[in-house]
N, C-alpha and C positions, 0 to 999 in steps of 0.2 A: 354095685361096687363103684368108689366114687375114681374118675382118674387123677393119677399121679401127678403131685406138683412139678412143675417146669420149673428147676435151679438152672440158671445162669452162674457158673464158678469162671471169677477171671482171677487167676496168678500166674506168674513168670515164672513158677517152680514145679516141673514136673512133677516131682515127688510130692509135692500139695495138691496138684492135681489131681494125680493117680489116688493117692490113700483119702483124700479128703470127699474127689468123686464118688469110688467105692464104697466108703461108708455111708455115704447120701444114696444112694444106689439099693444100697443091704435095708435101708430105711424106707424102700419105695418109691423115693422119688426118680425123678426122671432128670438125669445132669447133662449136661452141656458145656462142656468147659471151654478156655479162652486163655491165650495167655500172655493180653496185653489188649489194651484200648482198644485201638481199630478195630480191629476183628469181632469183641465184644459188641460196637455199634453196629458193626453190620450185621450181628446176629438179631439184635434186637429190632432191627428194621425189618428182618425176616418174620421172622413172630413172635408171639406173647410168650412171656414168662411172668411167673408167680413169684419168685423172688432171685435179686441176685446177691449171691457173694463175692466182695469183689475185696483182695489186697490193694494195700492204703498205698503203698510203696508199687508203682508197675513203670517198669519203662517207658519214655515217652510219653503218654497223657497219663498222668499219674490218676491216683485210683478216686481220688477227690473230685477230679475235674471228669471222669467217666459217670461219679455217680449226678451230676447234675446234668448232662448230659442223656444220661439212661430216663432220669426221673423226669425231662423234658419229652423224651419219643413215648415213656410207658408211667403214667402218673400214679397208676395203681400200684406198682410195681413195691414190693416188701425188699428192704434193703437192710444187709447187715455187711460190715468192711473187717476185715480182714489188719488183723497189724500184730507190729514186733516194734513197733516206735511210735505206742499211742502218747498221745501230748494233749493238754489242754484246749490249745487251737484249734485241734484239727476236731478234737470234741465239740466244740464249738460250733464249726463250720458245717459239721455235721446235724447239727440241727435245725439250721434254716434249710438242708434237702431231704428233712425226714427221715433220716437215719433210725431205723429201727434197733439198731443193737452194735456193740463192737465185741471183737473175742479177739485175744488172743492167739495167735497158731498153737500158743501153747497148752490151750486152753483142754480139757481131757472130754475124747470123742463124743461121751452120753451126753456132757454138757453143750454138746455143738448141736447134737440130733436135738436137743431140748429147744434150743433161742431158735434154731430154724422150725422146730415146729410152731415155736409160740407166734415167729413173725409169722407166719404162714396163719396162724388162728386168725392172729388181730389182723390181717388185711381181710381174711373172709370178713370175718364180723363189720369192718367198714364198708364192704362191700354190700353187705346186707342190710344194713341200715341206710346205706344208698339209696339203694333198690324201695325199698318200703317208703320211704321220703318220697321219692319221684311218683310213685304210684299213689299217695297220698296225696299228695300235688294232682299229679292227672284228675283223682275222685275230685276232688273239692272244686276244682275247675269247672269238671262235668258237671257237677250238682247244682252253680252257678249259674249253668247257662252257656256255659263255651259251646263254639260251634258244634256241632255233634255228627253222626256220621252219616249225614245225609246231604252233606255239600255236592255239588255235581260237578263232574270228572272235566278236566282242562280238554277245551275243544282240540281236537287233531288226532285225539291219541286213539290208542287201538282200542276194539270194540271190548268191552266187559265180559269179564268171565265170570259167570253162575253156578254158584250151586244150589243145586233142586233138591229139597227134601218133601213131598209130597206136594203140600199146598204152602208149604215154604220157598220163596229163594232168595237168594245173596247175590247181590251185583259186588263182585267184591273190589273192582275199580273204584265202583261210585260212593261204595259200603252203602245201599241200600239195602231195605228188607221189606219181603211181603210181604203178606198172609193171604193168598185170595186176593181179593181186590182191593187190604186194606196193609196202608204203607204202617209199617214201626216206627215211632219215631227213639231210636234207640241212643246213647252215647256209644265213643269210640268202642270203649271197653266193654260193654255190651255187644256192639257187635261182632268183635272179635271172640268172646266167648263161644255166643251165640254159633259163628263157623267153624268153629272148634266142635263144638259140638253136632254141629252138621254134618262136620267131614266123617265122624266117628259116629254116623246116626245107630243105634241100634247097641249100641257100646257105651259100659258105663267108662268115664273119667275119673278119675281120683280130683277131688283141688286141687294137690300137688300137680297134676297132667293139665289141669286148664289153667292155671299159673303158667307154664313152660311154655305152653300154646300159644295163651292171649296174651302175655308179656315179654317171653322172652328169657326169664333167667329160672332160677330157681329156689322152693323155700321147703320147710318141713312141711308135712299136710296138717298140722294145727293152726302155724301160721297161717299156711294158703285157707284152710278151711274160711279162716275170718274173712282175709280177704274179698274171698270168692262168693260168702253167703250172701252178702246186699245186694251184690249185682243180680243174681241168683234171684232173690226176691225180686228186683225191679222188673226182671227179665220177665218174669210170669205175670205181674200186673199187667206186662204188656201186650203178653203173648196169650195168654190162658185167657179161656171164657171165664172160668172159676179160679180165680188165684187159689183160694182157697183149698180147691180140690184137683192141683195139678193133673193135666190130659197126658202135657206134650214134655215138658220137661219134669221129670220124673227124678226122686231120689231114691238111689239102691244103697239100704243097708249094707255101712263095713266097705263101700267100692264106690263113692262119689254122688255122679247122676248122667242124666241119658235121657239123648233127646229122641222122642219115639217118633215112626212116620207119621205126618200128618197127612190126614187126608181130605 
């Protein structure tokens, strides 16, 4: 179950608060309300939010000048404004800060649950092709020749920590790898796999699980499947006496793969 998105609501009007919270609320999300600038930013320097709704009209730093503001501390941030005195200008200004939507207060509730969902889809979906870019970037880098993960660890620093899988280990300071007496010469993403699957020896991974592992975020297991199968293949050139007839890295039908003890 995926969790609930983090709304940011700033208005000066309790009563928008109150009814405009609650139905964002009855909708799963997770609200947060505010009811005027300041308070807004200090919320958002506390932590992440998914999108804020914010009236165009607030006391004091009006709601124009919070959303460049907001869109400076949290750049990913999905943004829809709030108004009863939309104008062309402000439409305007509105989209040199990305403004994702404007509504009406008047605007009728299903219609409101709808543009916050939609802002909500299209920053995942930015988010996700982010993601997939950067990790395209990384591959294409690696495959070039970029340094790989066998640089060695800045003098001073504390002793490396190992993990042992039979006649496997990971200096994971140094990101070294062994076999026995014979080094890996692995990339970054390979070797973080590869720990992934160390730490979980004896256990399959989904894609989706060595994606979250070795990268950090997250994708569907079709997606990650792609992702994850070259390195997959590289990893066994490297690793396997028989690429062909994997020993140590193992694929389980229907539940990913699994790196088996080596001995």
């Amino acid at each position: 179950m995926s969790l609930p998105a983090q709304i940011l609501l700033v208005d000066d009007e309790a009563n928008i608060r109150l009814t405009l919270g609650a139905l964002l609320q009855r909708a799963g999300h997770a609200v947060t309300p505010a009811e005027e600038g300041a308070t807004a930013l200090a919320l958002l320097a506390q932590q992440r939010f998914d999108l804020l709704l914010v009236d165009l009209k607030l006391p004091g730093m009006g709601g124009m000048e919070l959303v460049a503001a907001a869109r400076a501390r949290q750049p990913d941030l999905a943004i829809i404004v709030l108004t009863g005195h939309g104008s062309l200008d402000s439409a305007i200004e509105g989209l040199h800060h990305g403004i994702f939507d404007y509504l009406r207060k008047t605007t009728d509730p299903a219609e409101v649950i709808a543009r916050v969902q939609a802002g909500l889809t299209a920053r995942a979906q930015e988010l996700r092709q982010r993601q997939l870019l950067e990790l395209l970037g990384t591959t294409v880098s690696e495959l070039r020749g970029a340094p790989s993960a066998g640089s060695a660890a800045p003098t001073g620093q504390p002793s490396p920590r190992s993990v042992v899988v039979g006649a496997l280990q990971l200096d994971t300071w140094r990101q070294l790898a062994s076999l026995g007496e014979r080094t890996l010469p692995l990339t970054p993403t390979e070797f973080r796999l590869l720990l992934c699957l160390a730490e979980h020896a004896d256990s399959a991974l989904s894609a989706a699980q060595l994606v979250r592992c070795a990268q950090g975020y997250d994708l569907d297991e079709l997606e990650a499947a792609e992702l994850i199968k070259p390195h997959i293949h590289h990893l066994r050139q490297k690793l396997e006496p028989d690429p062909t007839a994997p020993q140590y890295i193992l694929t389980v039908r229907s539940k990913g793969y699994l790196l088996s003890l080596l001995r």
